[in-house]
VEXDREN-2710 file (C-alpha; in Angstrom, 1 decimal):
% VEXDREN-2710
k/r/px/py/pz
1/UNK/148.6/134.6/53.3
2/UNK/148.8/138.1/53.0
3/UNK/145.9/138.3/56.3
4/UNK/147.5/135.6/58.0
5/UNK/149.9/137.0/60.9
6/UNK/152.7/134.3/61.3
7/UNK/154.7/135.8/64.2
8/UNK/152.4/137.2/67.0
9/UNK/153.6/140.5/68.2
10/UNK/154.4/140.1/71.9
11/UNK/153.2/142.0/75.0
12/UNK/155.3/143.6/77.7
13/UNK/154.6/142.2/80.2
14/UNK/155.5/138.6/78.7
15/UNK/159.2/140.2/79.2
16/UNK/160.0/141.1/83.1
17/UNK/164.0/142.7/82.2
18/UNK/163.3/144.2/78.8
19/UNK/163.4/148.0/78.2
20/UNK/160.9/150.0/76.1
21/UNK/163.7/150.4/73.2
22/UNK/164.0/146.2/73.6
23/UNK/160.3/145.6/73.6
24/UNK/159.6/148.0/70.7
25/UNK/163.1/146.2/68.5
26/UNK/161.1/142.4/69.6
27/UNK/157.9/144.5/67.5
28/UNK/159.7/145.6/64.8
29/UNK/161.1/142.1/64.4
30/UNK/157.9/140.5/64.2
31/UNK/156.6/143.1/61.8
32/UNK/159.4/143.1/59.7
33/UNK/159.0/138.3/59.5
34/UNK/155.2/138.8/58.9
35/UNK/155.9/141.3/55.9
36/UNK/158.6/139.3/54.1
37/UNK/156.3/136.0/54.9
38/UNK/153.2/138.1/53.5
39/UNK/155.0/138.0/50.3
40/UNK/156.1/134.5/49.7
41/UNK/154.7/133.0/46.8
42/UNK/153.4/129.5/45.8
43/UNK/154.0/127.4/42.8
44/UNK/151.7/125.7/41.2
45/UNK/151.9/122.2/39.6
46/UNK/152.7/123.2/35.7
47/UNK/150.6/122.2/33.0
48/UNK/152.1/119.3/31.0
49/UNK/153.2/119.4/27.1
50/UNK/155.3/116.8/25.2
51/UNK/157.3/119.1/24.3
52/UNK/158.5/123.0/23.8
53/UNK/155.8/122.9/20.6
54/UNK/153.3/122.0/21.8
55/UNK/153.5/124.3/25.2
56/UNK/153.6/127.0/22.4
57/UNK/150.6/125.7/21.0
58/UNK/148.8/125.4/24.2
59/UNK/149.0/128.9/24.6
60/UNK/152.5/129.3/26.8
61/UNK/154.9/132.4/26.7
62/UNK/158.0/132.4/26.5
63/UNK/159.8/131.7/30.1
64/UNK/156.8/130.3/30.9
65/UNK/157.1/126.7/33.4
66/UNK/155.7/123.1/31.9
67/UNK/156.2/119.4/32.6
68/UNK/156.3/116.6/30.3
69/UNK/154.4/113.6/30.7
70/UNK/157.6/111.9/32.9
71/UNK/157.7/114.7/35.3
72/UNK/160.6/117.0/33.1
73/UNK/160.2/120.5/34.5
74/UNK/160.6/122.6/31.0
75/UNK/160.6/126.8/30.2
76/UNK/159.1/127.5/27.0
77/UNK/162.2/128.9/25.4
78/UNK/160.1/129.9/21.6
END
């Protein structure tokens, strides 16, 4: 997502009344929502343990995310 550009930087002439000091704010702006977009992350579907044990077992740290097998969202907590 990081080479994805979400808000398109505009062009002057797109803007008949704006000022240079308007047009270049309207780029920062954009820059600025691409940036904090570029840095959103995903969650994945967590791997699923009966319970804190076995998530240990399987190889979880601690603060780690699982699910049980009825959709529990668990953090290893040992």
């Amino acid at each position: 997502m990081a080479d994805k550009e979400i808000i398109r930087t505009p062009f002057q002439p797109e803007f008949a009344n704006i000022t240079q000091a308007g047009f270049r704010f309207l780029q920062q702006v954009a820059e600025k929502i691409n940036n904090a977009t570029a840095r959103i992350v995903t969650i994945e579907t967590p791997p699923t343990y009966a319970d804190n044990a076995a998530a240990v077992t399987g190889g979880l740290a601690v603060g780690s995310f699982y699910k049980t097998a009825t959709g529990e969202v668990r953090i290893v907590v040992s």
